[in-house]
KOLFIDO-98762 format. One record per residue: y, z, x of N, C-alpha, C, O in turn; residue in three letters. Coordinates in steps of 0.2 Angstrom, whole numbers. Example, Ala and Ser with C-alpha at 12.3 -4.5 7.8 and 13.67 -1.06 7.14 Angstrom:
2
nY:-28, nZ:39, nX:66, caY:-22, caZ:39, caX:62, cY:-16, cZ:39, cX:66, oY:-17, oZ:42, oX:71, res:ALA
nY:-11, nZ:35, nX:64, caY:-5, caZ:36, caX:68, cY:0, cZ:39, cX:64, oY:6, oZ:40, oX:67, res:SER
//
This chain:
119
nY:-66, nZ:-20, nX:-14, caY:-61, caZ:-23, caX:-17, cY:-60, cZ:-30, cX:-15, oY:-59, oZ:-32, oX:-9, res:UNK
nY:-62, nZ:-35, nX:-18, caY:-62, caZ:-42, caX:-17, cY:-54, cZ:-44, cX:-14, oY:-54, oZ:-48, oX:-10, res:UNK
nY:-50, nZ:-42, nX:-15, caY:-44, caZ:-44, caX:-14, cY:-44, cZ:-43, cX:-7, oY:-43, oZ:-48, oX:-4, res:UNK
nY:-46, nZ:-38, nX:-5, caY:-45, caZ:-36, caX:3, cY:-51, cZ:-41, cX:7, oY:-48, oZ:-46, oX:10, res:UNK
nY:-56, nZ:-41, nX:7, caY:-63, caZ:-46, caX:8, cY:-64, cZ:-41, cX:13, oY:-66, oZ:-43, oX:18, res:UNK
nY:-62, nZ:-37, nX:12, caY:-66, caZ:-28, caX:16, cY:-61, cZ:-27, cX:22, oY:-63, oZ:-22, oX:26, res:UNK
nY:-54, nZ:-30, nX:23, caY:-52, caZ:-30, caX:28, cY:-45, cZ:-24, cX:27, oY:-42, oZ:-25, oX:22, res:UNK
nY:-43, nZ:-22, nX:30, caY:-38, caZ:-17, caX:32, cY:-31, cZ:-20, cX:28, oY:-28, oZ:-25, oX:31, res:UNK
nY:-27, nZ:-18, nX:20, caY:-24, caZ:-22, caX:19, cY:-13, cZ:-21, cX:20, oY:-9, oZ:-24, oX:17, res:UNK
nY:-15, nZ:-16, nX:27, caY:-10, caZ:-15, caX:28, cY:-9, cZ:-17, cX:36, oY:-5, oZ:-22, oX:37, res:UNK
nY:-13, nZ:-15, nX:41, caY:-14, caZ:-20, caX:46, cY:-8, cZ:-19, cX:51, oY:-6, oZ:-23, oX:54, res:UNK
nY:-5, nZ:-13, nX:51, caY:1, caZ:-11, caX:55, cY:-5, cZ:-9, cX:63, oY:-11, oZ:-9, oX:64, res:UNK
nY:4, nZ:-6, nX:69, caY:0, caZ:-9, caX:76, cY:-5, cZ:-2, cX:76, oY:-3, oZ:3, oX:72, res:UNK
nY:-11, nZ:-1, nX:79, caY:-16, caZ:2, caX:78, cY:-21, cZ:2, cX:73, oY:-24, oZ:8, oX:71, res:UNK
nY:-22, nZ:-4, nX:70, caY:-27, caZ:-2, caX:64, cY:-33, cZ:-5, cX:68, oY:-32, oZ:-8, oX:73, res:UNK
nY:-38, nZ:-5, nX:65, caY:-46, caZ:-5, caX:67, cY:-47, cZ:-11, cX:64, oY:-51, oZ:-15, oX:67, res:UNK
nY:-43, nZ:-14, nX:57, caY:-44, caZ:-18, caX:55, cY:-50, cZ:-20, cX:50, oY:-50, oZ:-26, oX:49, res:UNK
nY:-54, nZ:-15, nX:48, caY:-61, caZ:-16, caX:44, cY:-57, cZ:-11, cX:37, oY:-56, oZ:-5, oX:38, res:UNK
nY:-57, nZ:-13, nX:33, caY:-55, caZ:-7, caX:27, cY:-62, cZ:-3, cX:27, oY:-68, oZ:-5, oX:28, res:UNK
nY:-59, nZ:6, nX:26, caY:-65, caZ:10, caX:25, cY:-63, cZ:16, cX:22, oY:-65, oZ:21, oX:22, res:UNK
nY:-58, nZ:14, nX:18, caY:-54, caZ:21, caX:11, cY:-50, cZ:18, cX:7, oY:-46, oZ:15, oX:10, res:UNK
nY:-50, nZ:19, nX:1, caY:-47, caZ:16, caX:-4, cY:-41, cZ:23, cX:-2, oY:-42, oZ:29, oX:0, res:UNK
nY:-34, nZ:20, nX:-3, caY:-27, caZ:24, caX:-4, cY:-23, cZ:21, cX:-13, oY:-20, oZ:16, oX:-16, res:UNK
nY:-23, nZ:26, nX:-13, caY:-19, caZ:25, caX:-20, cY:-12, cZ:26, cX:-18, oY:-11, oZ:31, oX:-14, res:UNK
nY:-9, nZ:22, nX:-20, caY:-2, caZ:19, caX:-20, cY:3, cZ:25, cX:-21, oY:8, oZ:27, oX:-17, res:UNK
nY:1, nZ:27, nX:-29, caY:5, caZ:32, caX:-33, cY:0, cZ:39, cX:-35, oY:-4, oZ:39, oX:-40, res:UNK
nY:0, nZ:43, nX:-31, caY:-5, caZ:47, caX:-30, cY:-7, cZ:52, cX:-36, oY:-4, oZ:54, oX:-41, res:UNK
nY:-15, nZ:53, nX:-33, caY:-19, caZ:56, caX:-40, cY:-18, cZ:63, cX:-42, oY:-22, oZ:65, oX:-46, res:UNK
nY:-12, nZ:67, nX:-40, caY:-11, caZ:74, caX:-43, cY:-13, cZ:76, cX:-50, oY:-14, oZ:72, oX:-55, res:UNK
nY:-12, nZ:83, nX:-51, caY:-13, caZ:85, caX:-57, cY:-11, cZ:82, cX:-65, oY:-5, oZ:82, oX:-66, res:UNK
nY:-14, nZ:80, nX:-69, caY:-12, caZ:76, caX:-74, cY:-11, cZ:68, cX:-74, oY:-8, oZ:64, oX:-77, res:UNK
nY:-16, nZ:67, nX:-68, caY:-15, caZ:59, caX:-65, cY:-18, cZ:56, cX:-69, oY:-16, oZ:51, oX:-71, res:UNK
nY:-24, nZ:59, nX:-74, caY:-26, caZ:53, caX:-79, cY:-22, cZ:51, cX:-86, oY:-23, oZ:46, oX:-89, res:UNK
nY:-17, nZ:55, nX:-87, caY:-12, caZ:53, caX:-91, cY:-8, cZ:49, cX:-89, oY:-5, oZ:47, oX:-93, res:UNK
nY:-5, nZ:46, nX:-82, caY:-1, caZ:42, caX:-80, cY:-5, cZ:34, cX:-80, oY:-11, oZ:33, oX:-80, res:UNK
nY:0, nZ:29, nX:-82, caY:-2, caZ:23, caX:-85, cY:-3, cZ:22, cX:-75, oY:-1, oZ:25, oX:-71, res:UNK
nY:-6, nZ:16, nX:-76, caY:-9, caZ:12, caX:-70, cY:-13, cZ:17, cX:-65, oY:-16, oZ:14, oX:-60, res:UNK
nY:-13, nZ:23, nX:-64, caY:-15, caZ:26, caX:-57, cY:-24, cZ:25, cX:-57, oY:-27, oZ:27, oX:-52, res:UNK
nY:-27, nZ:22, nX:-62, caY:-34, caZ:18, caX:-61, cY:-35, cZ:11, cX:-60, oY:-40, oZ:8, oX:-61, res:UNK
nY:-28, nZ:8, nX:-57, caY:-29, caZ:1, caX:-58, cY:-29, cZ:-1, cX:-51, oY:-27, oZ:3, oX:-46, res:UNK
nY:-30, nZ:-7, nX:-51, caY:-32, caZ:-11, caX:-43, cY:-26, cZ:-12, cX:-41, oY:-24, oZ:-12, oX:-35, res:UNK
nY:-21, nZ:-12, nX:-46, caY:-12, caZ:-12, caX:-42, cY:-12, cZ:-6, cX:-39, oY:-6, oZ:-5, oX:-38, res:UNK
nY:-14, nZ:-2, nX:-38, caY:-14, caZ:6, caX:-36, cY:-17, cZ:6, cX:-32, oY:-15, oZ:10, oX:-28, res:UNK
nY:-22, nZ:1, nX:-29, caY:-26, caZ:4, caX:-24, cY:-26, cZ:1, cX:-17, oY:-26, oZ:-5, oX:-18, res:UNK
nY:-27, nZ:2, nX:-11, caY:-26, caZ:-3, caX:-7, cY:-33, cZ:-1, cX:-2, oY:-35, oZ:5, oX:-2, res:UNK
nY:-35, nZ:-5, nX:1, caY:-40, caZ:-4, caX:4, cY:-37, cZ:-4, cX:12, oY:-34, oZ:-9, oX:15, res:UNK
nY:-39, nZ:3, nX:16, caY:-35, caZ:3, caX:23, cY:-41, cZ:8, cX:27, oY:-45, oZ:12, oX:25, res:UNK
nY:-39, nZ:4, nX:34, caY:-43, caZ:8, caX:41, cY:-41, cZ:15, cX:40, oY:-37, oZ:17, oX:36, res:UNK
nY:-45, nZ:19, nX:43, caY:-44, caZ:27, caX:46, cY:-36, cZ:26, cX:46, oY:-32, oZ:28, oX:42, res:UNK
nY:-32, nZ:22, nX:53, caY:-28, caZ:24, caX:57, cY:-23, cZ:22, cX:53, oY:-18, oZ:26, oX:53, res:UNK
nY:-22, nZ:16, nX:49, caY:-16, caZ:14, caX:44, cY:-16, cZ:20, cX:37, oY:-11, oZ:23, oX:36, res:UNK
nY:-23, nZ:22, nX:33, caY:-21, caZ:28, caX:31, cY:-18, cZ:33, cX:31, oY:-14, oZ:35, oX:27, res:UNK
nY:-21, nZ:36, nX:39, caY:-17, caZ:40, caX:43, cY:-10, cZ:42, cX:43, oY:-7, oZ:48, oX:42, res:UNK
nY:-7, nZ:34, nX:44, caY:0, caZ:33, caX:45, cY:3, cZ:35, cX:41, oY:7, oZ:39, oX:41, res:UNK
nY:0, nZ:31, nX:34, caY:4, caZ:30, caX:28, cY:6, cZ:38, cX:26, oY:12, oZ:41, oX:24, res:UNK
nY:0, nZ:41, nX:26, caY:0, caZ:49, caX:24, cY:6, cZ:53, cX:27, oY:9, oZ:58, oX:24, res:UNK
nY:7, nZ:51, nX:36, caY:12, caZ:55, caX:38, cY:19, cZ:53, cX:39, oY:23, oZ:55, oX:43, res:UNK
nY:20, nZ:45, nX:33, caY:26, caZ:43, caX:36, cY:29, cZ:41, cX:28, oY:31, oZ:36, oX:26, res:UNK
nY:29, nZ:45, nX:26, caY:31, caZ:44, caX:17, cY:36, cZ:41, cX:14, oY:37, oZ:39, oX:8, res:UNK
nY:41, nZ:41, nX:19, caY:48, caZ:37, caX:19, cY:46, cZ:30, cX:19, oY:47, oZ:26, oX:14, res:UNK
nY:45, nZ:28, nX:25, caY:43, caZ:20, caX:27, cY:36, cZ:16, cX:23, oY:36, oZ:10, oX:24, res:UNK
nY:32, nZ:21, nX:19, caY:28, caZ:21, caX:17, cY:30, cZ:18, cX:8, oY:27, oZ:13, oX:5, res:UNK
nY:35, nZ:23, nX:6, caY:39, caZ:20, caX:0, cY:42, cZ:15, cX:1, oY:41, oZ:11, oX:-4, res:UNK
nY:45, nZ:13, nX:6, caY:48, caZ:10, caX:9, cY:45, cZ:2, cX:9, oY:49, oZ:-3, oX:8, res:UNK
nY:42, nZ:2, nX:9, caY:35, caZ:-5, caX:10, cY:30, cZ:-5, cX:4, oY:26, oZ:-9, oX:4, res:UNK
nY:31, nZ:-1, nX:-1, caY:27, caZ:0, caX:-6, cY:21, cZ:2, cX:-6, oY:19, oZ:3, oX:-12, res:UNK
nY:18, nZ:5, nX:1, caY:11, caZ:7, caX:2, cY:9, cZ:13, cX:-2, oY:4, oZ:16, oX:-3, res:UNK
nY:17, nZ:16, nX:-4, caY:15, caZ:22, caX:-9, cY:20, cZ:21, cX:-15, oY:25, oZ:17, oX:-14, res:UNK
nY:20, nZ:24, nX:-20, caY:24, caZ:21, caX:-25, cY:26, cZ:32, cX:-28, oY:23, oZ:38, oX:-28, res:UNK
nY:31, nZ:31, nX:-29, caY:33, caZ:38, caX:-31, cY:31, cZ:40, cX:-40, oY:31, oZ:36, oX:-45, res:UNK
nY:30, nZ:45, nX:-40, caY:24, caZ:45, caX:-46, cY:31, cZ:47, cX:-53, oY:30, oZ:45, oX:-58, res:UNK
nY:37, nZ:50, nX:-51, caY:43, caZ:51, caX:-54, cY:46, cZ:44, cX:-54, oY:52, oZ:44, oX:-57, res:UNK
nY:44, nZ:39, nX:-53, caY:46, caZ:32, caX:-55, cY:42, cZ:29, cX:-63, oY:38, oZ:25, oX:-63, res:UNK
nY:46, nZ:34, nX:-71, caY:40, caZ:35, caX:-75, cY:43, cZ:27, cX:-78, oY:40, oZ:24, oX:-82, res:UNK
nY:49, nZ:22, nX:-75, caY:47, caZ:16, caX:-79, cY:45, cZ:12, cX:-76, oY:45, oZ:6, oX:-78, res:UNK
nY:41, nZ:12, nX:-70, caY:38, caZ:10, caX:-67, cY:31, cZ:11, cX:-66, oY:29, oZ:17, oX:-66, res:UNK
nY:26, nZ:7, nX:-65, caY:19, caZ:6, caX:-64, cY:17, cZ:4, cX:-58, oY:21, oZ:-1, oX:-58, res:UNK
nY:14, nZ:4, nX:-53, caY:11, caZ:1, caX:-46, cY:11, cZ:-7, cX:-47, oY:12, oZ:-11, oX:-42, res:UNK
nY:10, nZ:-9, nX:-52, caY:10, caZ:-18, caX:-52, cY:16, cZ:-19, cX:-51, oY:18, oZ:-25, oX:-49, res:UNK
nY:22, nZ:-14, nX:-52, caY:30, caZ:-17, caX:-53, cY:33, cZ:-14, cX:-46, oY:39, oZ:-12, oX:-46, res:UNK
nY:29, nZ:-13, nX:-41, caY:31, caZ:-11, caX:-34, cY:30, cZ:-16, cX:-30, oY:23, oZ:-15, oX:-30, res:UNK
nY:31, nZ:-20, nX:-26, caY:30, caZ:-25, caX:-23, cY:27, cZ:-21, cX:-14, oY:30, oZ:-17, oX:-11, res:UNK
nY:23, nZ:-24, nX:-14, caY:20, caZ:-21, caX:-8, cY:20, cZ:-25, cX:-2, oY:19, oZ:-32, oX:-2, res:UNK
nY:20, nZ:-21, nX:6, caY:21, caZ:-27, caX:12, cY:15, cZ:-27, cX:15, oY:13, oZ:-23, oX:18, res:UNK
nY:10, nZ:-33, nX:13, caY:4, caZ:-34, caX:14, cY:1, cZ:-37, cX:21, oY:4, oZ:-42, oX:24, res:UNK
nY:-4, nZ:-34, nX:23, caY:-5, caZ:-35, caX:30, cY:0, cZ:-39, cX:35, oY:-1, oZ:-45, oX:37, res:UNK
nY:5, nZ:-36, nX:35, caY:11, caZ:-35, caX:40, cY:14, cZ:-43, cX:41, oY:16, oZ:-45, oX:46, res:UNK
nY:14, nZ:-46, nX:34, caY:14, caZ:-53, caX:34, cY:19, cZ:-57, cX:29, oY:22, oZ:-62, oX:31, res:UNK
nY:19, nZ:-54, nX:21, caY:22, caZ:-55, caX:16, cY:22, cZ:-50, cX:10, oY:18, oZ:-45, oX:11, res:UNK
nY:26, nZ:-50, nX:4, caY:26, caZ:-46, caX:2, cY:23, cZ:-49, cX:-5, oY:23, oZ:-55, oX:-7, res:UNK
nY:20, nZ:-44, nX:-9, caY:15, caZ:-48, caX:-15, cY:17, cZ:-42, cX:-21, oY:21, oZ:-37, oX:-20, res:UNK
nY:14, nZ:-43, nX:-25, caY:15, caZ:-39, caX:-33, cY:7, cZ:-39, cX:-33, oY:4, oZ:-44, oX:-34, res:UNK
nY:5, nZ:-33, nX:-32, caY:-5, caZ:-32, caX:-35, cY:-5, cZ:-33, cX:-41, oY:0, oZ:-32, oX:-44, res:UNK
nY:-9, nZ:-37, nX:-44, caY:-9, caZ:-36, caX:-51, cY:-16, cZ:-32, cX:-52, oY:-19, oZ:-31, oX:-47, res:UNK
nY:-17, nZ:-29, nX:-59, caY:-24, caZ:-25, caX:-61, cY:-30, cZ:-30, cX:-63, oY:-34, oZ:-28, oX:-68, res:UNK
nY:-31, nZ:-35, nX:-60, caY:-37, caZ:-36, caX:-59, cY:-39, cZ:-39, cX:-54, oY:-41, oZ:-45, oX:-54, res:UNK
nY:-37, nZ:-36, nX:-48, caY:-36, caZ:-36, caX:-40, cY:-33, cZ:-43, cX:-38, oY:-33, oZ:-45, oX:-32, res:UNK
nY:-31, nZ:-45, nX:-40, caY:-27, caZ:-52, caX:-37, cY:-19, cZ:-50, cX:-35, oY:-18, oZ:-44, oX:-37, res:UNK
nY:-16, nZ:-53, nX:-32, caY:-8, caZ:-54, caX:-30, cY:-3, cZ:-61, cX:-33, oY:-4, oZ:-65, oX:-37, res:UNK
nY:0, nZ:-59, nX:-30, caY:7, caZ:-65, caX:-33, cY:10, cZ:-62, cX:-26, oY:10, oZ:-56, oX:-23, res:UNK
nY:13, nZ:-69, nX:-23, caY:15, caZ:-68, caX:-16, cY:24, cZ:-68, cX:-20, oY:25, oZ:-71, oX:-25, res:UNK
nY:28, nZ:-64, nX:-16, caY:35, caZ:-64, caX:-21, cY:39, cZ:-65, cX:-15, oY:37, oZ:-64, oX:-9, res:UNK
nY:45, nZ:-66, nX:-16, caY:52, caZ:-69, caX:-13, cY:53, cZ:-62, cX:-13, oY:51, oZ:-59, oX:-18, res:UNK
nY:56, nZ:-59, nX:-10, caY:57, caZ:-52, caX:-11, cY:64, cZ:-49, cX:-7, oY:63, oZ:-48, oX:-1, res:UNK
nY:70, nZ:-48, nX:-10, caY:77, caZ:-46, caX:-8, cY:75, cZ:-40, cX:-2, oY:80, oZ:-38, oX:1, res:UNK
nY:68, nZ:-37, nX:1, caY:70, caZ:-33, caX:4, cY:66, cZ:-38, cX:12, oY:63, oZ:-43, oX:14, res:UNK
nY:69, nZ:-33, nX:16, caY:71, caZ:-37, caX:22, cY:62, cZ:-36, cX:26, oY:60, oZ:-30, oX:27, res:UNK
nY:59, nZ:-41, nX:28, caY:52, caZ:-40, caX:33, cY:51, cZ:-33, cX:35, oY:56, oZ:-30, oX:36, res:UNK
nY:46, nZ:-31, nX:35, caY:44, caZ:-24, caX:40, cY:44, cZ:-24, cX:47, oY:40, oZ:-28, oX:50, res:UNK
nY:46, nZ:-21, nX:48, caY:46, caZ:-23, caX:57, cY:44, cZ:-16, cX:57, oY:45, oZ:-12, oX:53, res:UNK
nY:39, nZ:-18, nX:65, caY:39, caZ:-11, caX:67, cY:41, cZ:-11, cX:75, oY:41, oZ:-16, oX:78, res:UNK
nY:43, nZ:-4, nX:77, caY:45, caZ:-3, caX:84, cY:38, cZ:-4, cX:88, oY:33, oZ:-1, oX:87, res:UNK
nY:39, nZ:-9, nX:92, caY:32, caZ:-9, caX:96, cY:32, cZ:-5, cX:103, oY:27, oZ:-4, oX:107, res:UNK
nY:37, nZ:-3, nX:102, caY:39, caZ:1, caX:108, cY:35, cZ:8, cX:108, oY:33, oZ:11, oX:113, res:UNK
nY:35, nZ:10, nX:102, caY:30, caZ:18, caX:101, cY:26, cZ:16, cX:102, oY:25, oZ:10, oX:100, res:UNK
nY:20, nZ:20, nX:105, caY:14, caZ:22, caX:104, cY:13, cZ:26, cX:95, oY:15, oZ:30, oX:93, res:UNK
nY:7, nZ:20, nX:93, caY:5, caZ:21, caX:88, cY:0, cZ:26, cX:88, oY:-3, oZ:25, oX:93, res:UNK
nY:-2, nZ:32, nX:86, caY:-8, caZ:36, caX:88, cY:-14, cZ:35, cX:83, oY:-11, oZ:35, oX:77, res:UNK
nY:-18, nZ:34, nX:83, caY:-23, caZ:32, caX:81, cY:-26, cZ:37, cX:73, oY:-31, oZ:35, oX:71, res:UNK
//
């Protein structure tokens, strides 16, 4: 993914840092090729092992930041989920891998740096 430049594009504490699994946003379940956008670069993000990981088992905060986009949101497509990009700002993916950095009503991500992240 050009957008990434191969790099981790979620970048929370414990990542490795080198992107090495594409994560879909709004996920590939049964009848996912009928769903508008779930093959587009707004869908996809390129993340380490350990930011995958995460996102997998923190599905709240996960929505929350846009790293997953819920698939029952049927007026909505992953390009119109504003996502928190490498732990920095927040952007709109568009479908031919670029971004739009956006002003965004929801408040930075923070993370408690006090837990230990697990790998």
């Amino acid at each position: 993914m050009a957008r990434s430049a191969g790099m981790c594009e979620v970048m929370r504490p414990g990542c490795v840092m080198r992107g090495s699994e594409i994560h879909h946003r709004m996920t590939r379940g049964m009848g996912s090729a009928k769903v508008s956008g779930i093959n587009e670069a707004s869908n996809g993000l390129l993340l380490c092992h350990a930011c995958h990981r995460w996102i997998t088992e923190h599905p709240k905060s996960s929505y929350e930041r846009g790293w997953a986009v819920r698939r029952n949101a049927v007026l909505l497509s992953p390009a119109d989920v504003e996502v928190w990009w490498r732990s920095s700002k927040w952007l709109l993916l568009d479908d031919d891998g670029g971004f739009e950095v956006v002003s965004s009503t929801k408040p930075a991500a923070v993370f408690p740096l006090s837990r230990k992240v697990s790998a």
